[in-house]
C-alpha positions in Angstrom: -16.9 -26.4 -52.0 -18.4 -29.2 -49.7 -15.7 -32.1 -48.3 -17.7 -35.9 -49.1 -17.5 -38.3 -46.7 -18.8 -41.5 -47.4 -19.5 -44.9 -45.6 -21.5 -48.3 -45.9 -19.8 -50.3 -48.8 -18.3 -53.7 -48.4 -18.8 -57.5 -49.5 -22.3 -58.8 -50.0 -23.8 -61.9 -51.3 -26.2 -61.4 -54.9 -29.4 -60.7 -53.9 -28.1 -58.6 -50.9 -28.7 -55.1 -50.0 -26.4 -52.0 -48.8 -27.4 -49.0 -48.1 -24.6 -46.3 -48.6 -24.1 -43.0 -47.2 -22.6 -39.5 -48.0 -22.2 -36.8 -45.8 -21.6 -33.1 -47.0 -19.3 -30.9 -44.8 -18.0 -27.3 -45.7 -20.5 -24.5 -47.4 -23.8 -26.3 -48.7 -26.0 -23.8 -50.0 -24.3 -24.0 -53.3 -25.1 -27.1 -54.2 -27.8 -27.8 -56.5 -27.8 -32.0 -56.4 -26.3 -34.7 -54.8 -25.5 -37.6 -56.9 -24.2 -41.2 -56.8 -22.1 -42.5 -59.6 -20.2 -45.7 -60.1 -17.5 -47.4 -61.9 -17.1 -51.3 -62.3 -14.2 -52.8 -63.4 -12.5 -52.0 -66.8 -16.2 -49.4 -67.2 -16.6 -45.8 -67.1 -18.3 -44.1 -64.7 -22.0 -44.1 -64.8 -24.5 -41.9 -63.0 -26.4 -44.2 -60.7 -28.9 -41.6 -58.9 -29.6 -38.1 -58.3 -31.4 -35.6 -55.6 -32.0 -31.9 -55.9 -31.3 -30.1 -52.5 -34.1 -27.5 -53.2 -37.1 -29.9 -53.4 -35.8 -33.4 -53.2 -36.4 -34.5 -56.4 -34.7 -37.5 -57.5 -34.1 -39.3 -60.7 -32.5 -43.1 -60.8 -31.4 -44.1 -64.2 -33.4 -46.4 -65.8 -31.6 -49.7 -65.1 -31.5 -49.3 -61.4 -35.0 -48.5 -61.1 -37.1 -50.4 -58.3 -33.8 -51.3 -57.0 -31.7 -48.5 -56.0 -33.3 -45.6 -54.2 -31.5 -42.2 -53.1 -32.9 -40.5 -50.0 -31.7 -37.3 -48.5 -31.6 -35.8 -44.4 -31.8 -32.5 -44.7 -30.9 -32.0 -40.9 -27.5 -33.5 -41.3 -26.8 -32.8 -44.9 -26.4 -36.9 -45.8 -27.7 -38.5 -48.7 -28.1 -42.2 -49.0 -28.3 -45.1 -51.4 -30.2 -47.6 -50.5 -29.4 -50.4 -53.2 -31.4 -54.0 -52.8 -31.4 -57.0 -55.1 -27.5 -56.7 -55.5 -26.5 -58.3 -58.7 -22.6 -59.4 -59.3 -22.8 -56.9 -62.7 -23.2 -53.9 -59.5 -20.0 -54.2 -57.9 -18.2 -51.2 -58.6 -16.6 -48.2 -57.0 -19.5 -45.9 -55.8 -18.5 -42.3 -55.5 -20.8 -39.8 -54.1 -20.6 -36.2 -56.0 -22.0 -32.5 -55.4 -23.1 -31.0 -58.5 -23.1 -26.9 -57.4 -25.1 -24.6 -59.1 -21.7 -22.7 -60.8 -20.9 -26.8 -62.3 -18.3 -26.9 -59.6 -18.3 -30.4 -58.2 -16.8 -32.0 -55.3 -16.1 -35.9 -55.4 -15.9 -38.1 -52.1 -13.1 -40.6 -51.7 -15.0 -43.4 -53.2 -16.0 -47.0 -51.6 -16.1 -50.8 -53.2 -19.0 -52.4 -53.2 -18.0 -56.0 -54.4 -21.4 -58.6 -54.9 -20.5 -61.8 -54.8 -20.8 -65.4 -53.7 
């Protein structure tokens, strides 16, 4: 189990970038990705991006493609999100999410990231 701590959401103008961050504290090793999901208003929650801790490969679903871009510090156990071109149909509730190799997963707290004018 790994505690989520995550930072960098907030207000932002369309066409904006933020660039979120999640950092894993507790027993890593067990973890086999690192994912960012979201939830907009009266939505489900989607899978936004994901990133394997072995080799750092990543997938971002198709619609955030060439937009959104997860990253990953090994060092310091932190992925990011680094989301450009911020369109008023992305704000949402952005929760980062450890996906352990048992299917155990641990959720972090969650952030608002509102786009708007």
């Amino acid at each position: 189990q790994v505690q989520l701590v995550e930072s960098g959401g907030g207000l932002v103008q369309p066409g904006g970038s933020l660039t979120l961050s999640c950092e894993a504290c507790g027993f890593f090793a067990t973890v086999y990705s690192m994912n960012w999901y979201r939830q907009g208003p009266g939505k489900q929650r989607e899978l936004v991006a994901s990133i394997t801790t072995e080799k750092n490969f990543t997938n971002n679903v198709n619609f955030e493609k060439g937009r959104f871009t997860i990253s990953r510090d090994n060092a310091e156990n932190t992925v990011y999100l680094q989301m450009n071109s911020l369109r008023t149909e992305d704000t949402a509730v952005y929760y980062c999410n450890a996906y352990h190799y048992n299917s155990h997963e641990d959720w972090g707290q969650g952030n608002q990231d509102t786009i708007s004018s």
